[in-house]
N, C-alpha and C positions, 0 to 999 in steps of 0.2 A: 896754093900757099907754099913758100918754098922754105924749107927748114935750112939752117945755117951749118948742123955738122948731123953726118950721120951717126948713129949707134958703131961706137966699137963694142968687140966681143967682150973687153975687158969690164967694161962695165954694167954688162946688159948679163951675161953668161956667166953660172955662177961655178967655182972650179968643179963641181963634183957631177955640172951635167954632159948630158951628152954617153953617159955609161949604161945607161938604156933605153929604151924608146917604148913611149907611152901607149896605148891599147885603147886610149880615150881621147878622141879628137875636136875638140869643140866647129862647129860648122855655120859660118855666118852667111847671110846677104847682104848684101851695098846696092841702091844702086848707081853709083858708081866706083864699081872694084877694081878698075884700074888705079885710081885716085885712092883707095882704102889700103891697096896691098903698098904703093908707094908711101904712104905715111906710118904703117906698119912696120915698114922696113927701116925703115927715116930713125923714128921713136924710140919704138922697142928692140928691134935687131935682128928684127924676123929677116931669115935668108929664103929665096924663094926656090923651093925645092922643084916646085912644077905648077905652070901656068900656061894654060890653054885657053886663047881664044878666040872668041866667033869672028866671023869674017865685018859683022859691024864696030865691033871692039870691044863689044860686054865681054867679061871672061865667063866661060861654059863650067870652069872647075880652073883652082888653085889650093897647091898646097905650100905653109908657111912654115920653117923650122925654127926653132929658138931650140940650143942644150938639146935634152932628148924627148923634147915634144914639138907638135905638131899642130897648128889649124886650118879648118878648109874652109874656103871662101867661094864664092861666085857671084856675078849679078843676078839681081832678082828678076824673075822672071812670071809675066804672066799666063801660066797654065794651071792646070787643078792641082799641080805640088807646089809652086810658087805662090799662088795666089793664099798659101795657109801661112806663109811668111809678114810680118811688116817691121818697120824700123820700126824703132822708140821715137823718132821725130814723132813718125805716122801715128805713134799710140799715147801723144801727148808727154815724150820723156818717160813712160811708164817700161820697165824687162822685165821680165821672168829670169835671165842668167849674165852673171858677170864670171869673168875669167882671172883667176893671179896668178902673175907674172914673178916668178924667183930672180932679184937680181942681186951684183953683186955690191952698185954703187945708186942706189936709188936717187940721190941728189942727181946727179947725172943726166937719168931719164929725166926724172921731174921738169929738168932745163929744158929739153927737147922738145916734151911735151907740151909743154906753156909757148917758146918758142913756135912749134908746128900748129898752133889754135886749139889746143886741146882745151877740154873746159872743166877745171879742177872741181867736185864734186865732193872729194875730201882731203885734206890738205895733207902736204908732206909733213907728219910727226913720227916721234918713237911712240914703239906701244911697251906697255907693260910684259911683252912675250919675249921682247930681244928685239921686233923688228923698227926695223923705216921704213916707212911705207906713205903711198895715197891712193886715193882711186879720181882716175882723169875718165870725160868719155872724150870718144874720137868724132872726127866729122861728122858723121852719120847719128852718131848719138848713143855708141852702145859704150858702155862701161867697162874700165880696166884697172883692176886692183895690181900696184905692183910695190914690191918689197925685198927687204934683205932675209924673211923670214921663211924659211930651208921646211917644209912638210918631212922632209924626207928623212932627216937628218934625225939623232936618239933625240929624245923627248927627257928632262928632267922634272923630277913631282916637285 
């Protein structure tokens, strides 16, 4: 599927990232991560910091930056540490983990992602917190919460 514009920085990168780097790396499978890290990049604005791979064309290990975090991806593979993996296709739509994503123009992504097949799950609203937000899943089927709303950022009671 071919998406029509990529993620710029401006809308996907919110200003205050990028001033450190996360200690916590969320670690997917696809199997097909060639195809996952290009819509990755497409969508959300992931820069691909490093991608390795196999001489059939699965990737062995990829890593994905956004601001000052990170995800790692590879294809799935069948051995005794692969085989403890499945998609949420594989397990009838059903995760255990979703990721969100800080951005700083969420209408933006929204477009891209609807654009690129994504399959909205919860729709773009404001929340009672300050944010915009929705959660899309991607090809494969895993879930991505993304928003204008900053974790990082003072907190008021």
């Amino acid at each position: 599927m071919s998406v029509q514009a990529n993620a710029s920085p401006s809308d996907v990168v919110p200003a205050n990232a990028g001033t450190s780097r996360s200690t916590i790396m969320p670690s997917l499978r696809y199997r097909n991560a060639p195809a996952a890290i290009d819509w990755l990049c497409q969508v959300f604005g992931f820069a691909r910091h490093a991608v390795y791979a196999n001489p059939d064309g699965s990737i062995a290990h990829a890593e994905l930056t956004l601001g000052g975090g990170m995800i790692m991806l590879g294809s799935g593979k069948n051995d005794e540490y692969g085989r403890g993996f499945k998609s949420p296709e594989e397990l009838g739509g059903v995760e255990t983990r979703s990721s969100y994503i800080v951005v700083a123009d969420a209408d933006a992504v929204f477009a891209r992602a609807q654009a690129a097949g994504g399959v909205v799950v919860r729709a773009l609203q404001n929340t009672d917190y300050g944010s915009r937000e929705f959660t899309v899943k991607d090809l494969e089927g895993h879930s991505w919460s993304v928003g204008t709303y900053d974790p990082w950022t003072a907190h008021t009671s």
